[in-house]
C-alpha angles and dihedrals in degrees: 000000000000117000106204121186107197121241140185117258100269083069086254119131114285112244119231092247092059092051104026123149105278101057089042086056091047093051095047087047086056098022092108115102102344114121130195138161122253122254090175125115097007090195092061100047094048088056087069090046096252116160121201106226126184132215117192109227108251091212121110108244086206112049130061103240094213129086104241095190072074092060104039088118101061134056111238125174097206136025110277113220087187137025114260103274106026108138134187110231099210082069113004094241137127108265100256123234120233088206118110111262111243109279086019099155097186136068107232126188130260116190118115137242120225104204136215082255111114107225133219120348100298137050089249090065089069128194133329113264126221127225117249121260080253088054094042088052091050096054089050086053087048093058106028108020117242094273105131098350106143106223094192085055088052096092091041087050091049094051088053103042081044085061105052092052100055086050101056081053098051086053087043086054087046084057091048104040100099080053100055099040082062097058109017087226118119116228123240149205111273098177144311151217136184117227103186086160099048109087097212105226093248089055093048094043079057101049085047086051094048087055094056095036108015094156083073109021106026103125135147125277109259108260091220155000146222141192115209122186114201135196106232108185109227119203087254081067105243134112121256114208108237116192120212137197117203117189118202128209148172117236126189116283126267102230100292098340109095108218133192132195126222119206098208116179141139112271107260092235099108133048094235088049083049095045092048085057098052100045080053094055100038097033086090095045096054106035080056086053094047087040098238 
């Protein structure tokens, strides 16, 4: 489990008044299947020779991309990008507008974030790309209506949210790591998909532990959930689909730093996934016997 405290963008401790609690509610609320870069600690990203890249949105900002003369005959209350529906298969998500929302008062930027995430099944598929702190905005009006969202809290959110993100990568890389020492090919980020309402069984086997012995095991219900399905590149030379779960969770501040935690592992549905967790849990154990 990663522990991650969050930080501004300059990589210095976060004060109480940029992450407060509002901001941290509204990210957890629209936390499930959206996924941005980090533009976080910069320092720590660059010593893994990450570098933050920007795409400016081709998308007009002042005119509605869809034909209207197509929607005469139903009633809509803001311009649709996209037909009701339409999901993106990569993760299962509507595709995002980059248009201010209806009685939207500040200007948000949309320009967009390439992360450190390798994208699709080749190096010509490039990186995964993050939504705009506009975009961002709009899918948490999407899923919870624009009732108390702080616009000027909307950057802060997506730097947090961005976080969160390259980490459970970096632990999905640790994972993976046997495996790429074998080959000297990275793995990379197949597809996702977020599954707030689908308790994973080790979260539940906790909550069921933290009923019997909760002076040692009592602890909060994630707050959400992700499947991740990672390339993992085989000696054969082909890529073996992995999928992850990665478990999110609020832990107790840090002074005036709020911190989550992230579960990632590999999903227990094959024996090799089964066999990686258990080297992980009982590596430490053994390497002490053996007195490594």
């Amino acid at each position: 489990m990663g522990w991650f405290w969050i930080t501004e963008k300059d990589g210095s401790t976060a004060s109480a008044a940029a992450t407060d609690a509002m901001p941290v509610a509204k990210l957890k609320q629209s936390f499930t299947g959206l996924f941005w870069s980090s533009p976080v600690d910069k320092d720590a990203l660059f010593s893994q020779g990450i570098e933050e890249k920007r795409l400016n949105t081709t998308e007009p900002i002042s005119k509605c991309p869809v034909d209207h003369t197509k929607l005469m005959s139903r009633k809509v209350s803001q311009c649709p990008v996209h037909e009701k529906g339409s999901l993106n298969p990569d993760n299962n998500m509507p595709e995002l507008s980059s248009l201010k929302v209806p009685g939207q008062k500040l200007d948000l930027p949309t320009e967009r974030t390439i992360s450190s995430i390798p994208k699709g099944n080749s190096d010509t598929s490039g990186h995964w790309e993050y939504p705009s702190p506009q975009q961002m905005l709009n899918a948490m009006v999407r899923k919870t209506g624009p009732a108390g969202i702080p616009e000027d809290a909307v950057e802060s959110m997506v730097d947090v949210h961005n976080f969160l993100n390259e980490g459970v990568w970096r632990e999905v890389l640790e994972w993976e790591k046997p495996y790429t020492d074998r080959v000297n090919v990275m793995p990379r980020l197949l597809k996702f998909t977020g599954r707030p309402e689908d308790l994973s069984p080790r979260a539940a086997f906790l909550q069921l532990l933290g009923k019997v012995y909760p002076s040692r095991f009592a602890g909060p219900l994630p707050f959400d959930r992700h499947d991740w399905m990672v390339l993992r590149m085989t000696p054969s030379g082909n890529w073996q689909e992995v999928r992850y779960v990665i478990d999110f969770y609020e832990a107790p501040d840090d002074g005036d730093k709020p911190v989550f935690s992230v579960d990632v592992r590999p999903a227990a549905d094959s024996l090799g996934n089964v066999m990686d967790r258990l080297k992980r849990s009982a590596g430490p154990l053994y390497d002490k016997a053996m007195g490594k």
